[in-house]
PQR file of N, CA, C, O and H, with PARSE charges and radii, in Angstrom:
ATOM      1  N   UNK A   1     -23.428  -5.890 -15.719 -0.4000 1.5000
ATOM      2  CA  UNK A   1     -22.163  -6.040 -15.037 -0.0000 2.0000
ATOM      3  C   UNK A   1     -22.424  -6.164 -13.547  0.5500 1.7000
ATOM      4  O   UNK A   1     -23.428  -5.656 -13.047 -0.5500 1.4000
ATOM      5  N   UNK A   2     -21.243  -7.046 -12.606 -0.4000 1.5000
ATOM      6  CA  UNK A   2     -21.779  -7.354 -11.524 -0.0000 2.0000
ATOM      7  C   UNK A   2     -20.968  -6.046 -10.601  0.5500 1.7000
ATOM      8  O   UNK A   2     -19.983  -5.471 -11.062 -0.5500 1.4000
ATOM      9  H   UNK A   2     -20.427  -7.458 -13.011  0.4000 1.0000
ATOM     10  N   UNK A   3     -21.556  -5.713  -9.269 -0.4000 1.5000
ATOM     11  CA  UNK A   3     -21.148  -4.865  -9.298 -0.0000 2.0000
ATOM     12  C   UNK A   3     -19.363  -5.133  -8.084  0.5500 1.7000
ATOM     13  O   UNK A   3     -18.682  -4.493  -7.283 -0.5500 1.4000
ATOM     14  H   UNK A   3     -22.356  -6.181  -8.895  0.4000 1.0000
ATOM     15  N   UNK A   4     -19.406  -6.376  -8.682 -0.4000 1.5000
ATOM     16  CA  UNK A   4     -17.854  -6.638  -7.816 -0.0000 2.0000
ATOM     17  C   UNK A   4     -16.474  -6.510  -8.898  0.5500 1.7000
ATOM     18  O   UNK A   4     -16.446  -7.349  -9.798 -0.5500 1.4000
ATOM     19  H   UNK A   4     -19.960  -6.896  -9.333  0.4000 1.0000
ATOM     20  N   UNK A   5     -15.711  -5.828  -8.860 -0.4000 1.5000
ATOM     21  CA  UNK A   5     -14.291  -5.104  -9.151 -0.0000 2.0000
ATOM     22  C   UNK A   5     -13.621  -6.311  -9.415  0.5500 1.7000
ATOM     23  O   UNK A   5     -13.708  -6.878  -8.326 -0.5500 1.4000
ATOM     24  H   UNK A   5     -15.733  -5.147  -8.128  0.4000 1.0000
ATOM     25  N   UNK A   6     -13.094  -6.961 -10.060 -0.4000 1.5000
ATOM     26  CA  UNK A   6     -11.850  -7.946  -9.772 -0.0000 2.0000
ATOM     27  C   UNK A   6     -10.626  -7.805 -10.051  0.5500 1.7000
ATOM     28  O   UNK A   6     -10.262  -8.137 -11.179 -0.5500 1.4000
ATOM     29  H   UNK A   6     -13.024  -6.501 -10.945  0.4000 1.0000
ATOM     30  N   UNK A   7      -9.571  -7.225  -9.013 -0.4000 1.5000
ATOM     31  CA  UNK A   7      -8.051  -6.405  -9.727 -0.0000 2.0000
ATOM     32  C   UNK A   7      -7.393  -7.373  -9.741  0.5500 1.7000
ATOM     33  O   UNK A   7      -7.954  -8.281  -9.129 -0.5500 1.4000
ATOM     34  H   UNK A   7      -9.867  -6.956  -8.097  0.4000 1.0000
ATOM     35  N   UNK A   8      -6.496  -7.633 -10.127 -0.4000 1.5000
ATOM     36  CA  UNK A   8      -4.736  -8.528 -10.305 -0.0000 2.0000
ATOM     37  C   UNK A   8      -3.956  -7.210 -10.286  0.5500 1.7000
ATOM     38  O   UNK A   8      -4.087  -6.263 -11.061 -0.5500 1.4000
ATOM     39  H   UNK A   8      -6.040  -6.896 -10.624  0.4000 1.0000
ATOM     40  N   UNK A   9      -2.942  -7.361  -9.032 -0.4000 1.5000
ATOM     41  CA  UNK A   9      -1.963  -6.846  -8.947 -0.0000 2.0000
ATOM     42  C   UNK A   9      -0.753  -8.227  -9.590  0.5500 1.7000
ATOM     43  O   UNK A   9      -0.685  -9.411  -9.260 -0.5500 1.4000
ATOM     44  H   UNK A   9      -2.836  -8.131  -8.402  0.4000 1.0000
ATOM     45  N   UNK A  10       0.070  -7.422 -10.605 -0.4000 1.5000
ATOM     46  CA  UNK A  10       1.060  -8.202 -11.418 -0.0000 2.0000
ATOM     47  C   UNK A  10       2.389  -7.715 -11.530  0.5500 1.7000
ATOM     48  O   UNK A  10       2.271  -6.677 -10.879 -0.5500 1.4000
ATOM     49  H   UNK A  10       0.015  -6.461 -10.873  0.4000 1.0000
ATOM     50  N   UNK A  11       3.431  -7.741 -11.860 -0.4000 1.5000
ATOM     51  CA  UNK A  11       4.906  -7.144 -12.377 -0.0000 2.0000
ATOM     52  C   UNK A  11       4.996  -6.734 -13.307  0.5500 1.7000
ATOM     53  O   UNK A  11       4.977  -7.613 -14.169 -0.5500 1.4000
ATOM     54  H   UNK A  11       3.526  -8.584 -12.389  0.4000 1.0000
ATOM     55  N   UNK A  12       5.134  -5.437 -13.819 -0.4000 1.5000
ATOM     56  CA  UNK A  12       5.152  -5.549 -15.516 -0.0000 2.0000
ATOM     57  C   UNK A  12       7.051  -5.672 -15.928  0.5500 1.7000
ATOM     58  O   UNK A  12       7.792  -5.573 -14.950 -0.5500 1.4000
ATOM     59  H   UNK A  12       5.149  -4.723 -13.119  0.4000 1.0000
ATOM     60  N   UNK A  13       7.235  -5.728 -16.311 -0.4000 1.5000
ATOM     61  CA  UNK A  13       8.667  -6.018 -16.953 -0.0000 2.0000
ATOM     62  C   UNK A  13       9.397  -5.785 -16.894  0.5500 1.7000
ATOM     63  O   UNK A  13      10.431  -6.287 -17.334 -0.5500 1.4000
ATOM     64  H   UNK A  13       6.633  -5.807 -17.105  0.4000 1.0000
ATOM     65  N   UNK A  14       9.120  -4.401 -15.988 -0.4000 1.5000
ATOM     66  CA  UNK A  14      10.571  -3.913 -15.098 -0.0000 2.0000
ATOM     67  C   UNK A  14      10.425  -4.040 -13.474  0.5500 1.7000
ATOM     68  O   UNK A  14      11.025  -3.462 -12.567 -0.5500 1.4000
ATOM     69  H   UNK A  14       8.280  -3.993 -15.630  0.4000 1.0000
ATOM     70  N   UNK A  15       9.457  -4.961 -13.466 -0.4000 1.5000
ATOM     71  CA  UNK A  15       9.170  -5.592 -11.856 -0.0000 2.0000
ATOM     72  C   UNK A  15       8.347  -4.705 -11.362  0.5500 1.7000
ATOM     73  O   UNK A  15       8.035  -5.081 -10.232 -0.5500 1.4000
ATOM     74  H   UNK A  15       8.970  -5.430 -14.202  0.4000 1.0000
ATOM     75  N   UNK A  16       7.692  -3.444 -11.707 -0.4000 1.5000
ATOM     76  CA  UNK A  16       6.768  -2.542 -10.669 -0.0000 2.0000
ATOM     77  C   UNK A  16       5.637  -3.481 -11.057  0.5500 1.7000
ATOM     78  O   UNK A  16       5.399  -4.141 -12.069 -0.5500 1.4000
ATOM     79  H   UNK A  16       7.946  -3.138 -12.625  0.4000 1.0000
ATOM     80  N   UNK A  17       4.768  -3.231  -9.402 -0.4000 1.5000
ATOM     81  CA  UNK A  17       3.678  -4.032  -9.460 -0.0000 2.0000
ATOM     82  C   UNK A  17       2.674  -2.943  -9.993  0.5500 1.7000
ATOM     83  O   UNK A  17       2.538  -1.848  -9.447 -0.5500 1.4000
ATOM     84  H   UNK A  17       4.961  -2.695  -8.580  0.4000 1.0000
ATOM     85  N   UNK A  18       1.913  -3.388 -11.225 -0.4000 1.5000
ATOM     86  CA  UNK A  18       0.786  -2.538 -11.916 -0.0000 2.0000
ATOM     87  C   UNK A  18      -0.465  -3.065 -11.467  0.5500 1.7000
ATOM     88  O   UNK A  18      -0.265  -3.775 -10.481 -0.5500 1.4000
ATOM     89  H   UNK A  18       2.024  -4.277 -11.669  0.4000 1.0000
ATOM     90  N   UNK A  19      -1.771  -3.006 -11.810 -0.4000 1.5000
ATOM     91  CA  UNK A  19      -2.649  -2.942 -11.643 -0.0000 2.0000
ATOM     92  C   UNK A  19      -3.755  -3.577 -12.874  0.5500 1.7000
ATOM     93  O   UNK A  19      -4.109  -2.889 -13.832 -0.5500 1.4000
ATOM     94  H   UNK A  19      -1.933  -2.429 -12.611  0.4000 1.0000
ATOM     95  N   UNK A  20      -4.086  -4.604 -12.714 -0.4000 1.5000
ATOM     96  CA  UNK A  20      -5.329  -4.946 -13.927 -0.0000 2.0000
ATOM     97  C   UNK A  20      -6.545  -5.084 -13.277  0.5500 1.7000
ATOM     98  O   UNK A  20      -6.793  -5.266 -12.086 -0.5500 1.4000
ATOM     99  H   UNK A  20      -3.798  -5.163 -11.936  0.4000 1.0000
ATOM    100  N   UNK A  21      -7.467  -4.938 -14.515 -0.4000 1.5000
ATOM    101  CA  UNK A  21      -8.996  -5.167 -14.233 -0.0000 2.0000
ATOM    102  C   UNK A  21      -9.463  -6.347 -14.256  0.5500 1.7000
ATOM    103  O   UNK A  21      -9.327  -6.476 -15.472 -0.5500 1.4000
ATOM    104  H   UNK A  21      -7.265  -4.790 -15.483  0.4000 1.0000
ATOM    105  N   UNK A  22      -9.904  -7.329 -13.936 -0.4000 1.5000
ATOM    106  CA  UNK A  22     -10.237  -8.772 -14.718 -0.0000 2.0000
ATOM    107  C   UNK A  22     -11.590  -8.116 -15.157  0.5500 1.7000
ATOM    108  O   UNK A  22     -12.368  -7.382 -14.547 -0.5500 1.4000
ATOM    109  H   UNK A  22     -10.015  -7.225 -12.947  0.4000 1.0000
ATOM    110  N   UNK A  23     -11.606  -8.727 -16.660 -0.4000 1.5000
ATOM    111  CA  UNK A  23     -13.025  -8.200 -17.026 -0.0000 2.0000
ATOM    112  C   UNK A  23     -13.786  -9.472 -16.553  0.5500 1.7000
ATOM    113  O   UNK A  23     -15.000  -9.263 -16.550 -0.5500 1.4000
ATOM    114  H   UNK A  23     -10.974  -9.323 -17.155  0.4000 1.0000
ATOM    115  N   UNK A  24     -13.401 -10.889 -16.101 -0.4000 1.5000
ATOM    116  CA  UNK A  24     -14.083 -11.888 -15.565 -0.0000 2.0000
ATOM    117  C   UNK A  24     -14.606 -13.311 -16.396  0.5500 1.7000
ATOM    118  O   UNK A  24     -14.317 -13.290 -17.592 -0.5500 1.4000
ATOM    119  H   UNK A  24     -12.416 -11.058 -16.104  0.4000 1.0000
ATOM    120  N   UNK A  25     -15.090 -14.127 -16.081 -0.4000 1.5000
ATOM    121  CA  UNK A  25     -15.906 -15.149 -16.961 -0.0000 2.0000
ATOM    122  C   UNK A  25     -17.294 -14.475 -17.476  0.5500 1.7000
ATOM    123  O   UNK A  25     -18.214 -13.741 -17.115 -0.5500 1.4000
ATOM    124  H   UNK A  25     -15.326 -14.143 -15.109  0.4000 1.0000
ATOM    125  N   UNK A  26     -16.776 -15.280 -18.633 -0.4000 1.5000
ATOM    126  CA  UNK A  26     -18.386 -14.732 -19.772 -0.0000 2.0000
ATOM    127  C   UNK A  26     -17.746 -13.599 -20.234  0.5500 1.7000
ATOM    128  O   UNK A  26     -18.476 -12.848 -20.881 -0.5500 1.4000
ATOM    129  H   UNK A  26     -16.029 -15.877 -18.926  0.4000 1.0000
ATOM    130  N   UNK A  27     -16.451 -13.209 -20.074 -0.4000 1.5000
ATOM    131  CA  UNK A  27     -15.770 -11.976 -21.299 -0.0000 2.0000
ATOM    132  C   UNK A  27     -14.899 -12.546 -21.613  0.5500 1.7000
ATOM    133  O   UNK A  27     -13.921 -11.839 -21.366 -0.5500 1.4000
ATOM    134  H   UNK A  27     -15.858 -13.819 -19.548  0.4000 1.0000
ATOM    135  N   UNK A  28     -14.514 -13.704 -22.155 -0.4000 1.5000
ATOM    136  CA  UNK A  28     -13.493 -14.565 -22.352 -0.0000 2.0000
ATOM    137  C   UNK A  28     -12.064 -14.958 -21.323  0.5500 1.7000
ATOM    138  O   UNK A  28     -11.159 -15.746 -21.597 -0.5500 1.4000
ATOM    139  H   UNK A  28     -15.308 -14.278 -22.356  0.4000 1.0000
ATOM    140  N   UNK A  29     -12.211 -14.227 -20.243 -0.4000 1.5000
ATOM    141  CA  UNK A  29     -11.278 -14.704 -19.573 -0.0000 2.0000
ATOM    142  C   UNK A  29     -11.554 -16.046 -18.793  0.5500 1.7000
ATOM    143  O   UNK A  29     -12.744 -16.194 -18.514 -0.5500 1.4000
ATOM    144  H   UNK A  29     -12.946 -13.586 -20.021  0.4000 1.0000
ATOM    145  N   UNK A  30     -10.721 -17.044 -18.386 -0.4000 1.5000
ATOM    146  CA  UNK A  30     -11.064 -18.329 -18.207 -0.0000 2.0000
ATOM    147  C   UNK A  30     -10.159 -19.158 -16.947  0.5500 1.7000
ATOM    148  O   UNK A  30     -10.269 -20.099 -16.161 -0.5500 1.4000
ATOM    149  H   UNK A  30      -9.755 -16.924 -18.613  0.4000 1.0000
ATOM    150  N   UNK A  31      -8.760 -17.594 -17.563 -0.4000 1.5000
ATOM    151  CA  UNK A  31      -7.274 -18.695 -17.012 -0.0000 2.0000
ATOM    152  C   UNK A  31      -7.515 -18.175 -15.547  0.5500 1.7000
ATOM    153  O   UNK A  31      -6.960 -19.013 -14.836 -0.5500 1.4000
ATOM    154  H   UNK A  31      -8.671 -16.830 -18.202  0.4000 1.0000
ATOM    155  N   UNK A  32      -8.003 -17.322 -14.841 -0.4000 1.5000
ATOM    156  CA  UNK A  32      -8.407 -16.922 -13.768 -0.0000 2.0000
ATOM    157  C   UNK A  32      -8.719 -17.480 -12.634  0.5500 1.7000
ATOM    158  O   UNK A  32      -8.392 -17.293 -11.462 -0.5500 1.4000
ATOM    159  H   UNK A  32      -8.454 -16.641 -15.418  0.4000 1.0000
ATOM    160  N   UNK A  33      -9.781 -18.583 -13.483 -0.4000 1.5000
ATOM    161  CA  UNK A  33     -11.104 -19.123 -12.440 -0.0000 2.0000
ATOM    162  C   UNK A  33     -10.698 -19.788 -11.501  0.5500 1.7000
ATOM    163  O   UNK A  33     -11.271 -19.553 -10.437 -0.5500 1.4000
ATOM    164  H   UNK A  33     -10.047 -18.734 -14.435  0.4000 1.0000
ATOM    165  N   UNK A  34      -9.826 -20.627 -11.482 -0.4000 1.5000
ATOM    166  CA  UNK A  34      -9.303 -21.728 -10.180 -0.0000 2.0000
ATOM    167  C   UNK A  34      -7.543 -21.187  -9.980  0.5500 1.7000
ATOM    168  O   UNK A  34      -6.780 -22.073  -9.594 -0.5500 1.4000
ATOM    169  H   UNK A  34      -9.361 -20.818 -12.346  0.4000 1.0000
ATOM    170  N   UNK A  35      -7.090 -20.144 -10.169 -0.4000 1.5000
ATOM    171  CA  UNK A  35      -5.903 -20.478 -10.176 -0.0000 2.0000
ATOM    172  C   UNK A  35      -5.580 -19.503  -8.287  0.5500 1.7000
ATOM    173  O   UNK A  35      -6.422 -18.920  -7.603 -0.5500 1.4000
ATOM    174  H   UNK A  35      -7.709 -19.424 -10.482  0.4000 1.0000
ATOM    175  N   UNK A  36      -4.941 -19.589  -8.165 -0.4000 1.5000
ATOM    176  CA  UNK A  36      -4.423 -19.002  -6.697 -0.0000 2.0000
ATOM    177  C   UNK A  36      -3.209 -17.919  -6.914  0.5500 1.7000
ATOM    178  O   UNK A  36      -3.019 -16.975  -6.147 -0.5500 1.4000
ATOM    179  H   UNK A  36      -4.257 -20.062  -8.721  0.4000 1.0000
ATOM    180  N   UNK A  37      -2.471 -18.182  -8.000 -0.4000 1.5000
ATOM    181  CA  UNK A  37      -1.387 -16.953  -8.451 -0.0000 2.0000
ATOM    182  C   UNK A  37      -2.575 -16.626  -9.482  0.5500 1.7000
ATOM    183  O   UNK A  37      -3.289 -17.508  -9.961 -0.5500 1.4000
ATOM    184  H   UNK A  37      -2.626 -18.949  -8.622  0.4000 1.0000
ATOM    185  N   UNK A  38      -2.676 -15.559  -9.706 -0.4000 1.5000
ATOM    186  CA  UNK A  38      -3.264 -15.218 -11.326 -0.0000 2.0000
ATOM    187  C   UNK A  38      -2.459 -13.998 -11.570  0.5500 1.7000
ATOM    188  O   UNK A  38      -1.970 -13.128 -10.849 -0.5500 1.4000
ATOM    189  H   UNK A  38      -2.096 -14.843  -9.317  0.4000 1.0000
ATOM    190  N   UNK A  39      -2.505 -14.307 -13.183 -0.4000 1.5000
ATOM    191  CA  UNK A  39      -1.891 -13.509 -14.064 -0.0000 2.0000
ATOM    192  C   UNK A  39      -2.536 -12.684 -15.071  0.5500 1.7000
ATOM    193  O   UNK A  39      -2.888 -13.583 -15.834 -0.5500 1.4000
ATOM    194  H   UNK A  39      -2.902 -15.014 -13.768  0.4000 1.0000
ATOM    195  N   UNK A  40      -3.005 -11.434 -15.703 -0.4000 1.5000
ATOM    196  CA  UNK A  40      -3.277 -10.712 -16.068 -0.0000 2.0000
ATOM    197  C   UNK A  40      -3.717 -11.813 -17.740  0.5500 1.7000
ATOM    198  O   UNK A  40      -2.876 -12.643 -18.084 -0.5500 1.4000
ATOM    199  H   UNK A  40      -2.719 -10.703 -15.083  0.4000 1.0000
ATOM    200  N   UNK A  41      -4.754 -11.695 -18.407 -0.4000 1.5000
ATOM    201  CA  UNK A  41      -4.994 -12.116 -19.612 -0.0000 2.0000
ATOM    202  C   UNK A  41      -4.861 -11.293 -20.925  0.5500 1.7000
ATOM    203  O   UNK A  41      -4.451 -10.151 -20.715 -0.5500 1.4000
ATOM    204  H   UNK A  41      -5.437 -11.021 -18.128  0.4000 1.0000
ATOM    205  N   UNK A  42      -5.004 -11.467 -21.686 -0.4000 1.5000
ATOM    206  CA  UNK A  42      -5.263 -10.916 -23.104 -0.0000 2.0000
ATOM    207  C   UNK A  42      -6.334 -10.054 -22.814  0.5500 1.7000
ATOM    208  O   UNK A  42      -6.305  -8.935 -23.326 -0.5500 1.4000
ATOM    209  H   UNK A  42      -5.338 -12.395 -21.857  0.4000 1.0000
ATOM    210  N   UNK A  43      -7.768 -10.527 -21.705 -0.4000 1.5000
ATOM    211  CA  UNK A  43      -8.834  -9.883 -21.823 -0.0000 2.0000
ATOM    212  C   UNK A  43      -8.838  -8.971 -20.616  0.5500 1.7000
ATOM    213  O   UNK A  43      -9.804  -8.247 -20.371 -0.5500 1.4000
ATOM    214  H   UNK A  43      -7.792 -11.436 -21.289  0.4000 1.0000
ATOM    215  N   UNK A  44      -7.844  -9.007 -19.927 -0.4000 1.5000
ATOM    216  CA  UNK A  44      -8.006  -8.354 -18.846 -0.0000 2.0000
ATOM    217  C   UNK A  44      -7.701  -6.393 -18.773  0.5500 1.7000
ATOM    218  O   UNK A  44      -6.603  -6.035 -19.199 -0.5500 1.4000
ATOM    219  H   UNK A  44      -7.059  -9.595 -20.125  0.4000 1.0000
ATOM    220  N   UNK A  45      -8.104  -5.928 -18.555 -0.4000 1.5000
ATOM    221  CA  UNK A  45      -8.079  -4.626 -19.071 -0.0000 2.0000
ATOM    222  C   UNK A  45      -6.533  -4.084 -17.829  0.5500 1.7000
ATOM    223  O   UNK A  45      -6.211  -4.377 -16.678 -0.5500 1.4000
ATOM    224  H   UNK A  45      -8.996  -6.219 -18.210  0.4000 1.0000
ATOM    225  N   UNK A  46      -5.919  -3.100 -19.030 -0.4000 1.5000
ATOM    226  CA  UNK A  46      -4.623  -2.649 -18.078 -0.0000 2.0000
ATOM    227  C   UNK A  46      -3.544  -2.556 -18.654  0.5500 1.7000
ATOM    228  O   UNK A  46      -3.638  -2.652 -19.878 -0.5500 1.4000
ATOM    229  H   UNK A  46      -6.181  -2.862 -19.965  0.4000 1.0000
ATOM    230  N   UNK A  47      -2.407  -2.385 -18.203 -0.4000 1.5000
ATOM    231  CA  UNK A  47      -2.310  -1.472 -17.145 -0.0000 2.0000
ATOM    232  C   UNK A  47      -2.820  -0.781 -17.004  0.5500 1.7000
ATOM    233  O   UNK A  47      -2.883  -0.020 -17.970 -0.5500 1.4000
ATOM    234  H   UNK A  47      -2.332  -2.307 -17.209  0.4000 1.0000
ATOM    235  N   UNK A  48      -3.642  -0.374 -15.749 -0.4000 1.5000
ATOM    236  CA  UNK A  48      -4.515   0.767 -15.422 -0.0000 2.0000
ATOM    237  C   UNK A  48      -3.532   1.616 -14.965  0.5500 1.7000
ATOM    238  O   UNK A  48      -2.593   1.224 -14.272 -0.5500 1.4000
ATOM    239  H   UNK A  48      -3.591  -0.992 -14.965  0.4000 1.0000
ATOM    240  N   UNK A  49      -3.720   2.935 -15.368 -0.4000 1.5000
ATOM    241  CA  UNK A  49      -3.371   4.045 -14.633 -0.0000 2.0000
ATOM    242  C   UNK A  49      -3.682   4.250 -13.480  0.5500 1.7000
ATOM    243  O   UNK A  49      -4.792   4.060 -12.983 -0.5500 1.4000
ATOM    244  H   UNK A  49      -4.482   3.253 -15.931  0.4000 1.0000
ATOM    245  N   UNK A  50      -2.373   4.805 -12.769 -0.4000 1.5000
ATOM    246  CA  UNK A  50      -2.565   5.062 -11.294 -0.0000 2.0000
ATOM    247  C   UNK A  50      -3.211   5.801 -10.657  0.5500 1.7000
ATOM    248  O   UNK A  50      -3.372   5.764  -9.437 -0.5500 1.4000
ATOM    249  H   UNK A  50      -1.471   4.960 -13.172  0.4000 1.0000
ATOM    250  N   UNK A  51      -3.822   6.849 -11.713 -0.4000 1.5000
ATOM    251  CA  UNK A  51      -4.707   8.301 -11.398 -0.0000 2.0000
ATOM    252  C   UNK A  51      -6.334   7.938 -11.219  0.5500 1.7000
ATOM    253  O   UNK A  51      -7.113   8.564 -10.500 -0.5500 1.4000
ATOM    254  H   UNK A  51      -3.690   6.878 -12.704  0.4000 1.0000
ATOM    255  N   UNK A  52      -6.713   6.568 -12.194 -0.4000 1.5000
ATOM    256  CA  UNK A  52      -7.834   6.015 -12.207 -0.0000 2.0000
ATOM    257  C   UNK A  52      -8.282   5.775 -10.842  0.5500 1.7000
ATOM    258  O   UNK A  52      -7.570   5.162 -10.046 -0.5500 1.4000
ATOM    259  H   UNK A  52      -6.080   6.059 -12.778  0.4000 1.0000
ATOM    260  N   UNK A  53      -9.712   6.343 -10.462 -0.4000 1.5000
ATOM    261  CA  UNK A  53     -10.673   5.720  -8.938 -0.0000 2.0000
ATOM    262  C   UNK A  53     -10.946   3.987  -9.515  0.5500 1.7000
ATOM    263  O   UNK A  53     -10.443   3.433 -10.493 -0.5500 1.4000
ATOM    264  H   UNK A  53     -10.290   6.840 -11.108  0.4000 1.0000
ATOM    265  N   UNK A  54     -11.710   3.558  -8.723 -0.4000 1.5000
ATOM    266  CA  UNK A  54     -11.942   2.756  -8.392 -0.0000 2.0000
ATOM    267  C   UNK A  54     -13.605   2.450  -9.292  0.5500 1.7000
ATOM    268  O   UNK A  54     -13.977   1.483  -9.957 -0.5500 1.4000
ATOM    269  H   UNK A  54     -12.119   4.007  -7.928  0.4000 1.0000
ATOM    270  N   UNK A  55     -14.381   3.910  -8.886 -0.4000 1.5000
ATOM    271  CA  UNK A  55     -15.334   3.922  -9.882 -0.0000 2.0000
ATOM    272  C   UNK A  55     -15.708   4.329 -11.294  0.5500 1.7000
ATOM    273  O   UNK A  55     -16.763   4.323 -11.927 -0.5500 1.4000
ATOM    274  H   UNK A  55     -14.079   4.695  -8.346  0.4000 1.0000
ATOM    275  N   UNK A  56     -14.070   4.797 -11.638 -0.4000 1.5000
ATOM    276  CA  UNK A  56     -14.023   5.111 -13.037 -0.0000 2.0000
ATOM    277  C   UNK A  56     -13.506   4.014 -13.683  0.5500 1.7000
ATOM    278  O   UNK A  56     -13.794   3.773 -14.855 -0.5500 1.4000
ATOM    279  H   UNK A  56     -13.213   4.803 -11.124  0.4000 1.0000
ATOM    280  N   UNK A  57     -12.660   3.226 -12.934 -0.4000 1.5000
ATOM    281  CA  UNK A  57     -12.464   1.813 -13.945 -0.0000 2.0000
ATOM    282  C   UNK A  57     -13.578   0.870 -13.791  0.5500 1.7000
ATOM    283  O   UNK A  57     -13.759   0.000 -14.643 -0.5500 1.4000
ATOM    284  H   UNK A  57     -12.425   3.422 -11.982  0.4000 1.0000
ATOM    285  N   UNK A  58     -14.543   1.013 -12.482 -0.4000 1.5000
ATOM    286  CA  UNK A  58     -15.974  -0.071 -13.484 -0.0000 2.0000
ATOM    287  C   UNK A  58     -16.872   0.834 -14.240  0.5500 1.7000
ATOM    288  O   UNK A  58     -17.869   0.415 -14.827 -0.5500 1.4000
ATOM    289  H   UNK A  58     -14.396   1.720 -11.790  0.4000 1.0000
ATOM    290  N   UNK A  59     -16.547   1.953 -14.224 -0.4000 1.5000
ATOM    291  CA  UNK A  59     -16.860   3.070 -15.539 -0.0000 2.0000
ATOM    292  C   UNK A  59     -16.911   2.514 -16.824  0.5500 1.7000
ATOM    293  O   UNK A  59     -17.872   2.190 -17.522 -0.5500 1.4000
ATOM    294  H   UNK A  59     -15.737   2.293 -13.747  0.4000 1.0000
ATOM    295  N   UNK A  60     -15.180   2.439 -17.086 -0.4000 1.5000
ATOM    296  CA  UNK A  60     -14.574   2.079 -17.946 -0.0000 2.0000
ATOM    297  C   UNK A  60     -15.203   0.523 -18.852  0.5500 1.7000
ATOM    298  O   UNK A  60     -15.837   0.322 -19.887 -0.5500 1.4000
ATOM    299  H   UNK A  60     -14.400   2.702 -16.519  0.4000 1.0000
ATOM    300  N   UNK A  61     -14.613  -0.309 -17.793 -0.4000 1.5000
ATOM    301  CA  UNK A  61     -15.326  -1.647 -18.101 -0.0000 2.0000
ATOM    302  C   UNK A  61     -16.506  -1.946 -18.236  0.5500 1.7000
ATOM    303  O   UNK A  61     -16.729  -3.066 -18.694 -0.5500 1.4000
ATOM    304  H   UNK A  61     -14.098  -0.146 -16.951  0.4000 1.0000
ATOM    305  N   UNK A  62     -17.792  -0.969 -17.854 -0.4000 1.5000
ATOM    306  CA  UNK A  62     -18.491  -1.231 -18.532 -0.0000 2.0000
ATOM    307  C   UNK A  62     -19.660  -0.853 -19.512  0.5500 1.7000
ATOM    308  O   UNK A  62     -20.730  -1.275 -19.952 -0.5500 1.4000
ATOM    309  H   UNK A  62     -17.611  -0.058 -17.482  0.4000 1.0000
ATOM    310  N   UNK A  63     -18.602   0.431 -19.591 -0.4000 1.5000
ATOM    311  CA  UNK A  63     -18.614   0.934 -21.047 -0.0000 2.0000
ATOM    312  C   UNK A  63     -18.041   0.683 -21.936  0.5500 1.7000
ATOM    313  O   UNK A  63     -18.166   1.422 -22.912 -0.5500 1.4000
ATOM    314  H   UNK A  63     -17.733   0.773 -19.233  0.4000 1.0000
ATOM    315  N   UNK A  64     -16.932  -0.753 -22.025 -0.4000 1.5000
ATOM    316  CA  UNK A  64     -16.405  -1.315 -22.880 -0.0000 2.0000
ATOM    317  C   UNK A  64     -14.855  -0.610 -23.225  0.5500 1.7000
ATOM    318  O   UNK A  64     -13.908  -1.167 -23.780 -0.5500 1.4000
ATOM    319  H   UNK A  64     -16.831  -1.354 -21.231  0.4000 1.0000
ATOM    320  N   UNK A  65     -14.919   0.562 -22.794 -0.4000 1.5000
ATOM    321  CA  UNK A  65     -13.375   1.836 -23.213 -0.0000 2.0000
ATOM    322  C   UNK A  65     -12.273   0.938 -22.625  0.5500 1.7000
ATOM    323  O   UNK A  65     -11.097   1.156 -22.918 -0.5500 1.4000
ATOM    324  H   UNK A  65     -15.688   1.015 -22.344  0.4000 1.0000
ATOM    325  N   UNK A  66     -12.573   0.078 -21.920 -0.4000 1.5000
ATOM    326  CA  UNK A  66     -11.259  -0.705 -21.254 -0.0000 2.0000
ATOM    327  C   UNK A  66     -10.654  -1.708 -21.786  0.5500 1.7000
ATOM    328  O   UNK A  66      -9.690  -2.221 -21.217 -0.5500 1.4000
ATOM    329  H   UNK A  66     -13.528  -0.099 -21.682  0.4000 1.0000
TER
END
């Protein structure tokens, strides 16, 4: 795993902005790569909890728990 973070801040459905992980290219995410808005994927790990550091969600991700 590289050791750069990639978040998407997004809306979830009642408009608060949440927090995702991109797990990145080469973990099936794809819709990411060129876009300038991005939107949270199928593969993207999240909503993250707000209590989560910074080094427990590349914890997480890449120990797969995400």
């Amino acid at each position: 795993m590289s050791d750069q973070l990639d978040l998407i801040m997004h809306p979830d459905g009642t408009g608060k902005l949440r927090l995702w992980a991109c797990r990145g290219s080469g973990k099936g995410c794809k819709r990411n790569l060129f876009r300038t808005s991005r939107k949270p994927c199928e593969d993207c790990a999240g909503p993250l909890d707000e209590k989560l550091t910074l080094a427990e969600v590349q914890d997480k991700l890449a120990k797969g728990d995400a």
